[in-house]
Residue, then its C-alpha position, 0 to 999 in steps of 0.5 A: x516605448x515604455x510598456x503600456x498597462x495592458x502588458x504589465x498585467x499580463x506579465x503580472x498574470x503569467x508570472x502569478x499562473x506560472x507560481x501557482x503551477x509551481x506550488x502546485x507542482x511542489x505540494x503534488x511532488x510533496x503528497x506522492x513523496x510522503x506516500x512513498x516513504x510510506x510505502x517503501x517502509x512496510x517493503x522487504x529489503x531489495x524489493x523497492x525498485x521491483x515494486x515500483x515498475x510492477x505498480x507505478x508509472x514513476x521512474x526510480x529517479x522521481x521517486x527519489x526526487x518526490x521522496x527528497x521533497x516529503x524530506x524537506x530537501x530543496x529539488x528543482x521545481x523543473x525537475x518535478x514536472x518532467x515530461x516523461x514522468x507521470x505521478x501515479x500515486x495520489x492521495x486521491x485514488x483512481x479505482x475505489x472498487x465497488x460499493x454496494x451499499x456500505x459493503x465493498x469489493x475490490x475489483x479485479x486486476x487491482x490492488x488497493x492499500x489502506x492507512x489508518x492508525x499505525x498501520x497498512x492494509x494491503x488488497x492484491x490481486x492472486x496469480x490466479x487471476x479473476x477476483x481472488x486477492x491476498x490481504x494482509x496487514x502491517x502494524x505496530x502497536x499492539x499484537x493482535x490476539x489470535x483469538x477468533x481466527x483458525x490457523x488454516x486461514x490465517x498467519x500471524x507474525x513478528x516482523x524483524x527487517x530492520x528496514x521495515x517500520x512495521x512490528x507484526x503482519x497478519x495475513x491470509x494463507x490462500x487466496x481469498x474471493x472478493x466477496x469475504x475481503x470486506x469482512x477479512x479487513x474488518x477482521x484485521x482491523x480496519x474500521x473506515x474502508x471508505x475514507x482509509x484507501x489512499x492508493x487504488x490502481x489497476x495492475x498487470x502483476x499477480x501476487x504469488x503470496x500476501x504483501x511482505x509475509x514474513x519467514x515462517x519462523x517469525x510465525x506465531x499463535x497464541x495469546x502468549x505469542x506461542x510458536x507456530x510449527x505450521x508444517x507440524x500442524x498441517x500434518x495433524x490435519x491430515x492425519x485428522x481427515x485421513x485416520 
């Protein structure tokens, strides 16, 4: 019996359904791909698999299958969409924080990254638990000048990993309360906190110390880049509050 109209349409429906899911798979696999790499290049050498599990629930092996695709390698469709992988980093993130007013607050147990220009901006949560965060800063371009801050609150550096994408880092030096990270990415240069975050997500990981800070010999202060002998100066403080 020749196949009635009725049929060839819903053929043409689900193999029409099973492209889109395909594309959509595709385009999905591409986006966590692309952020990824983006990701993986601001990390300190031999750190990228810890971060994964402390952060995402994608598998290593995805990761490099997501990865592959934002290369423009050819990966099974099938392979993108297995069962026991979940894409957790999406262009739209889940936790946004808390708005209050055009002022914003991470929440606690998060961690939030931003993205603008040619840099990344990083909000994570302290081992000290609560809503006490670190914040810092990769990017290239242009050093930032170090006028306007104070050396006890802040660290600026160069970045020599040659795994790293990133040029320079600026970052806080203890723990910060939520309520001044919003003028501390300001102060770093973030612009749009808004429209910037592309991942927010809720972690059970503590951060003992900002998100790739580098050795303290990298360190500097100074317009003309002059070294920071950070053990140097926390002596002179001393000595000042205790003559």
């Amino acid at each position: 019996m020749l196949p009635t109209q009725s049929i060839i349409d819903q053929i043409n429906t689900h193999h029409t359904n099973a492209m889109k899911q395909a594309k959509e798979a595709v385009q999905s696999a591409k986006a966590a791909g692309e952020l990824l790499l983006q990701v993986k290049a601001t990390l300190p050498h031999g750190t990228w698999t810890d971060w994964l599990k402390s952060h995402l629930n994608v598998s290593d092996r995805q990761a490099q299958r997501y990865m592959a695709v934002a290369l423009g390698k050819a990966v099974p469709v099938r392979k993108l969409a297995g069962k026991s992988d979940t894409v957790s980093v999406l262009p739209s993130p889940k936790n946004i924080g808390i708005w209050k007013g055009e002022r914003w607050e991470p929440e606690a147990g998060c961690m939030y990254l931003f993205e603008e220009d040619d840099a990344n901006y990083w909000v994570n949560p302290s081992m000290e638990g609560g809503r006490w965060f670190h914040v810092c800063k990769l990017y290239s371009g242009t050093r930032m000048n170090t006028a306007g801050f104070e050396r006890r609150h802040t660290i600026f550096s160069t970045i020599n990993d040659p795994d790293l994408t990133s040029k320079f880092y600026v970052g806080t030096t203890t723990p910060l309360g939520w309520i001044g990270v919003h003028e501390v990415l300001k102060s770093y240069g973030l612009r749009d906190i808004r429209n910037s975050l592309i991942v927010g997500k809720s972690t059970n990981h503590g951060f003992n110390r900002p998100f790739g800070e580098p050795k303290s010999d990298n360190w500097y202060w100074g317009e003309n880049g002059e070294w920071d002998d950070r053990e140097a100066y926390i002596e002179t403080l001393l000595k000042a509050a205790n003559p």
